[in-house]
VEXDRENDREN-532375 format. One record per residue (C-alpha): x, y, z; residue in three letters. Coordinates in steps of 0.5 Angstrom, whole numbers, plus 500, padded with zeros to 3 digits. Example, Ala and Ser with C-alpha at 12.3 -4.5 7.8 and 13.67 -1.06 7.14 Angstrom:
2
    c1    c2    c3   resn
   525   491   516    ALA
   527   498   514    SER
//
This chain:
180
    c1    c2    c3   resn
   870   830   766    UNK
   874   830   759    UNK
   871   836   755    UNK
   869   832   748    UNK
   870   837   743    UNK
   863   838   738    UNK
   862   832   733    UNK
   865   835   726    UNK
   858   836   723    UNK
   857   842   728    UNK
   863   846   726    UNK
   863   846   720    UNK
   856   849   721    UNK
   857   853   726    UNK
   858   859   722    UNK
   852   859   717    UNK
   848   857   724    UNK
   850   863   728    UNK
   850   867   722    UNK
   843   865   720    UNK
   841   866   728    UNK
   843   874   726    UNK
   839   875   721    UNK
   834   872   724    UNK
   835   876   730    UNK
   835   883   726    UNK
   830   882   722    UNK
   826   880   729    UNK
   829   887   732    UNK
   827   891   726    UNK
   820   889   725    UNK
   819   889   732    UNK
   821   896   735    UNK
   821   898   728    UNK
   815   897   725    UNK
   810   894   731    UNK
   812   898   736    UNK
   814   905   733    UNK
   808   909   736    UNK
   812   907   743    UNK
   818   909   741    UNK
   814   916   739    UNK
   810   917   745    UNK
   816   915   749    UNK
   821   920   746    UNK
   823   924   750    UNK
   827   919   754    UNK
   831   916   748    UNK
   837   920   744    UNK
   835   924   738    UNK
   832   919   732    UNK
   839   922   728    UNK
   843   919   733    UNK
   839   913   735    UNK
   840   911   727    UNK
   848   912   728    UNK
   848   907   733    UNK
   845   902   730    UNK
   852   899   729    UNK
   853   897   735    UNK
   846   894   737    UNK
   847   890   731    UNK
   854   888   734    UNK
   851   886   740    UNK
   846   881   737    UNK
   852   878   733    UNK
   855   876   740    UNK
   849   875   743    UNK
   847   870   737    UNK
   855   867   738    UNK
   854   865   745    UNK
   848   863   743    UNK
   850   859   738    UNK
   856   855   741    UNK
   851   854   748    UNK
   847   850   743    UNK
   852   846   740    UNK
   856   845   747    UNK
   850   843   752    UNK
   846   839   746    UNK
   851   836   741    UNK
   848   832   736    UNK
   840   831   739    UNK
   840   838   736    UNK
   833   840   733    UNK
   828   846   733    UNK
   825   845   738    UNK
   831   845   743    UNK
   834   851   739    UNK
   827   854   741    UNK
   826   852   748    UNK
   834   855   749    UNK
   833   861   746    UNK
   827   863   749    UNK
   831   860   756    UNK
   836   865   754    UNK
   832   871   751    UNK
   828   871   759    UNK
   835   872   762    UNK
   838   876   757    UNK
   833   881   756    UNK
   830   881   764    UNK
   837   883   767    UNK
   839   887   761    UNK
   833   892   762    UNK
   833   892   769    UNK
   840   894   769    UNK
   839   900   765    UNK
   833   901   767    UNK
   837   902   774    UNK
   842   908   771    UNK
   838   911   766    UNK
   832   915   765    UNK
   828   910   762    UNK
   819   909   761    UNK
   817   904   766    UNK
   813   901   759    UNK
   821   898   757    UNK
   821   894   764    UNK
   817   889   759    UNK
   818   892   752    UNK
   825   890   752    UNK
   824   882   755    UNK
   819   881   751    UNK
   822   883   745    UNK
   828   880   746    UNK
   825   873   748    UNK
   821   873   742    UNK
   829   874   737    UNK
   833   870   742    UNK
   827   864   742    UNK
   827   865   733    UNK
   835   866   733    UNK
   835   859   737    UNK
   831   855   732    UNK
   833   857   726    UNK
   840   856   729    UNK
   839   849   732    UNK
   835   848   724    UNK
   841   849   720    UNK
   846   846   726    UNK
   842   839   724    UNK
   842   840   717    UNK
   847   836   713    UNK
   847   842   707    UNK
   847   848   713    UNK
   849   853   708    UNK
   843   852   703    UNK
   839   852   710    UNK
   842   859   711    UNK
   841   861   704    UNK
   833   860   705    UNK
   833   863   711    UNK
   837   869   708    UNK
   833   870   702    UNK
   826   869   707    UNK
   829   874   712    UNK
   830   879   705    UNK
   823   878   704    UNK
   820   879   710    UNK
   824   886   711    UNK
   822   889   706    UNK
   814   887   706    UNK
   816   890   714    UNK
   818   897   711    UNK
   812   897   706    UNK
   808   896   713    UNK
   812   901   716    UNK
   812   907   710    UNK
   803   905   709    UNK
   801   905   716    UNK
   805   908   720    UNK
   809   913   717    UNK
   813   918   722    UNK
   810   924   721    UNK
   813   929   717    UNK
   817   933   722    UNK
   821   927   724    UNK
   824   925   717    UNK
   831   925   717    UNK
//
């Protein structure tokens, strides 16, 4: 079988594709973990490193998603060409999600002190990102203008961070012996 490189459309949109699955994956991750999961981060504190620390190494967790939404990215130009839409983009990144996340937590789970709550915390959190990455990807990889697309999806990303941390400081801030 000869390898049929992706149709030009494509690579020019690779870019602000992944880039746009990023962001969505990272506002999905902070919104999630957060803001909605935040008293689970609390009640399970005594397995994670100090809050202090945990926020140094957010760099990395964040370098992780941009590999994780570059593959995800090129899988989907790769296996779906130009039949690209939001629906497969979805379906894939979920696809994707359940594999990554379900072996990632079990893998750590096998090695590190972990609550068994994260068994399903983090496939479900990962899942929901990856499923958003994927759609949003596959949205502007079809777009003839994908890095207005891009824009859209940056400009709404912004908004819904901060509404997430208006949400996170109103109702439910950390208590005061917990603030940096």
């Amino acid at each position: 079988m000869e390898y049929e490189h992706p149709p030009r459309v494509m690579r020019r949109a690779f870019l602000p594709a992944l880039m746009a699955g990023w962001c969505v994956y990272l506002l999905l991750d902070f919104l999630t973990h957060a803001v909605f999961l935040a008293s689970w981060w609390e009640r399970t504190e005594s397995y994670w490193l100090p809050p202090l620390e945990l926020f140094r190494r957010i760099p990395f967790g964040y370098a992780s998603f941009a590999i994780y939404c570059a593959a995800l990215t090129w899988l989907l130009v790769r296996l779906n060409g130009e039949r690209l839409d939001i629906r497969r983009g979805l379906r894939f990144g979920a696809a994707a999600g359940l594999v990554s996340g379900v072996a990632g937590v079990l893998g750590a789970f096998s090695a590190f002190s972990m609550p068994v709550s994260a068994l399903v915390v983090w496939p479900v959190s990962v899942v929901v990102a990856s499923s958003a990455a994927g759609a949003v990807a596959a949205w502007v990889l079809a777009a003839e203008r994908p890095w207005r697309r891009f824009g859209l999806i940056l400009a709404v990303a912004v908004v819904l961070f901060i509404a997430g941390v208006v949400i996170q400081n109103v109702f439910f801030p950390p208590p005061e012996d917990r603030l940096f």
